[in-house]
N, C-alpha and C positions, 0 to 999 in steps of 0.2 A: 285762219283759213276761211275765204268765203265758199258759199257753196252756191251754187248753180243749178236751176231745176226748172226742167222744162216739163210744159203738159200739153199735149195732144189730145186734142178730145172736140167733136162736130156738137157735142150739144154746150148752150152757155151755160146754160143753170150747173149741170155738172160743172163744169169748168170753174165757176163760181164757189162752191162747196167745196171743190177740191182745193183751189186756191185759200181758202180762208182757215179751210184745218191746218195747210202748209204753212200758212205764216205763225197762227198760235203755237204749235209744234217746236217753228225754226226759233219766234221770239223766246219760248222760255229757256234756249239752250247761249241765247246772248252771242249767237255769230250771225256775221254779217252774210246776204243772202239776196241774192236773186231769183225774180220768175219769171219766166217767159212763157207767152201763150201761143199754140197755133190750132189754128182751126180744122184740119186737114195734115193727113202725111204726105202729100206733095208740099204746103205748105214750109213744113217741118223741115221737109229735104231741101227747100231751096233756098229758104232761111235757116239752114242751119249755126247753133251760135258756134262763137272761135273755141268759147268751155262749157261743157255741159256736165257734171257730176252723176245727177238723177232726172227719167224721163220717166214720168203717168202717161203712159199710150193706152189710149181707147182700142180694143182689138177692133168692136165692131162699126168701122167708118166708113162711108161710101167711098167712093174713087179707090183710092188707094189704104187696102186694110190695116191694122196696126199691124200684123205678123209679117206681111211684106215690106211695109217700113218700116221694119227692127231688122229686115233681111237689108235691104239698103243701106243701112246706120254702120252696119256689122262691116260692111265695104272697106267704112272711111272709120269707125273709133271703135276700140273692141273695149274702151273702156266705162263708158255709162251703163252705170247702174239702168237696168229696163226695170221700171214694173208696170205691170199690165192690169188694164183695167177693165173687167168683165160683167157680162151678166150670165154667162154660159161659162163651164167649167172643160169645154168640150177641148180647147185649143192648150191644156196642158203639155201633150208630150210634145207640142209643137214647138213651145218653147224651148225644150232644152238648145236646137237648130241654132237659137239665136241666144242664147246664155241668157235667158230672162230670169231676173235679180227674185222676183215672186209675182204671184195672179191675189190680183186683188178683187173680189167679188164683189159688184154695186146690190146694193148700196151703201156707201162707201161714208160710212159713218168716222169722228171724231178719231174713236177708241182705234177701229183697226187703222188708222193713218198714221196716228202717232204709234200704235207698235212698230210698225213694218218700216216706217220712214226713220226711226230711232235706231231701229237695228243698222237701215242701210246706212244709216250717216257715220256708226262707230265703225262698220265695215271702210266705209270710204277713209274713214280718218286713220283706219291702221292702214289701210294701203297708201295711204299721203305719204308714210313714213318711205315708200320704197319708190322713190322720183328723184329725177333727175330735171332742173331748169336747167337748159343750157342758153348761148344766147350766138345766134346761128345766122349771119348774115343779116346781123339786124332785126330777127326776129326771136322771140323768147319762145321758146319750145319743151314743152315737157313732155319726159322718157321715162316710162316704166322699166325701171332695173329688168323687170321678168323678160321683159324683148330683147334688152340688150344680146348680142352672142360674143361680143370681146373690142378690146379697143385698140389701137397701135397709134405710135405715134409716128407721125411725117410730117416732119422739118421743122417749127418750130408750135405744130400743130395738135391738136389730137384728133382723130378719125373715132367716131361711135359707130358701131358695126350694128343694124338688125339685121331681119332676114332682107327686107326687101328695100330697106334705106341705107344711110351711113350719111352722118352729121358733122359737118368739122366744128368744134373749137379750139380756141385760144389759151389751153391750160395745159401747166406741168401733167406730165405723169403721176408726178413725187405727190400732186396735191387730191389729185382723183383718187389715190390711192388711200389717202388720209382721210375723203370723204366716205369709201366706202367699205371704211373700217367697221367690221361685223357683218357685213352681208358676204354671201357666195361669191363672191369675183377674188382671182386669184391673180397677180403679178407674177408671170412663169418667165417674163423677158423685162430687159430695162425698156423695151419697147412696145411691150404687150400686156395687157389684162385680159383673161376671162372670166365669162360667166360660167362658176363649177355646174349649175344645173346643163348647159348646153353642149356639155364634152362628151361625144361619140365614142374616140375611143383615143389613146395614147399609145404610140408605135415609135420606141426610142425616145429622140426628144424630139418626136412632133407630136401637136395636139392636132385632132381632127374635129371641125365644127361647120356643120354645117358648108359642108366640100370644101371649106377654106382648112388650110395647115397653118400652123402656126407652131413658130419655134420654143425652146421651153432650153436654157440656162442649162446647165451641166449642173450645177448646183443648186439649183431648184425644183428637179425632176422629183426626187427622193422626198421634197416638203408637198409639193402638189399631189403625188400619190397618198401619201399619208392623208391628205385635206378629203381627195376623193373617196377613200376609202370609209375614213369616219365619220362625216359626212351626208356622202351620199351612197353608201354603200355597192359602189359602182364599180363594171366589169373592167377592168384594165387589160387590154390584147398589146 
């Protein structure tokens, strides 16, 4: 896995510093890695890269501040690690708004980079574990399971369902199925997979997700209940 890490920050010197504890850091864990630098959160915004794992945003930047360009970011990926980088501890509860990873206080020495960036990278690595590549029109696309809301198939398709997307690819049921052996997603139709965390509620054999219904086997109902139940300790109406 490489990792990707961007930094936002109007002064070089910082930028410098920051950069060079990042490589010491990324080199002693022997993965491959990128940096990207921008000077500015407009910058940021309109270069932003196609992958970004972890972003050092300067909160306090002219033009455009670090807290409104993690409000921005937030738009387009809800998945980069933020951490912020302060002299003022003023803009905590700010961040929760925008799911900031930790406030890093300048100055911004060796020791606290390498804890805080250690931590984030086993974070990121356990969540590596819950993606999906798919490869979508020619382009290669990663899906966090946790967005997923269910999948069905059409025609010799599969349909990825989020809240506000839906992705086709080119694979069995039979094999999606075999990949996402041990995660929450449930086979309730030869047509259909859900995500157990995203089930409203089950009424007969319809599953409710997300205003969409979706059908559930006659003989799967009784396995899917049991799944929800132990689980996720979940209301069944």
């Amino acid at each position: 896995m490489g990792l990707h890490i961007g930094i936002c920050e109007d002064d070089l010197i910082h930028i410098k510093i920051l950069k060079n504890h990042i490589k010491e850091v990324i080199k002693s864990k022997n993965l491959p890695f990128e940096i990207y630098e921008f000077k500015s959160g407009e910058e940021l915004i309109k270069n932003y890269p196609k992958y970004l794992d972890i972003l050092f945003l300067d909160i306090q930047m002219e033009g455009l501040t670090g807290m409104d360009t993690a409000r921005r970011i937030r738009e387009f990926d809800n998945n980069v690690e933020i951490l912020f980088t302060t002299s003022l501890n003023e803009y905590v509860y700010e961040g929760y708004e925008v799911r900031a990873y930790r406030y890093l206080l300048k100055p911004l020495t060796y020791e606290i980079i390498e804890r805080h960036l250690n931590e984030c990278i086993l974070n990121i690595l356990e969540k590596s574990k819950n993606f999906l590549i798919i490869n979508n029109k020619n382009k290669l696309i990663k899906i966090m399971l946790d967005d997923v809301l269910y999948m069905e198939t059409e025609g010799r398709e599969l349909v990825i369902h989020k809240i506000n997307d839906a992705y086709k690819v080119k694979m069995s049921m039979r094999k999606l199925e075999k990949l996402l052996q041990g995660k929450k997603f449930f086979r309730c139709h030869n047509s259909f997979m859900v995500n157990l965390d995203k089930i409203e509620c089950i009424d007969k054999n319809i599953v409710y997700i997300n205003k969409a219904q979706i059908p559930v086997s006659k003989h799967r109902i009784q396995s899917l209940k049991k799944e929800l139940t132990n689980i996720l300790g979940a209301i069944i109406c």
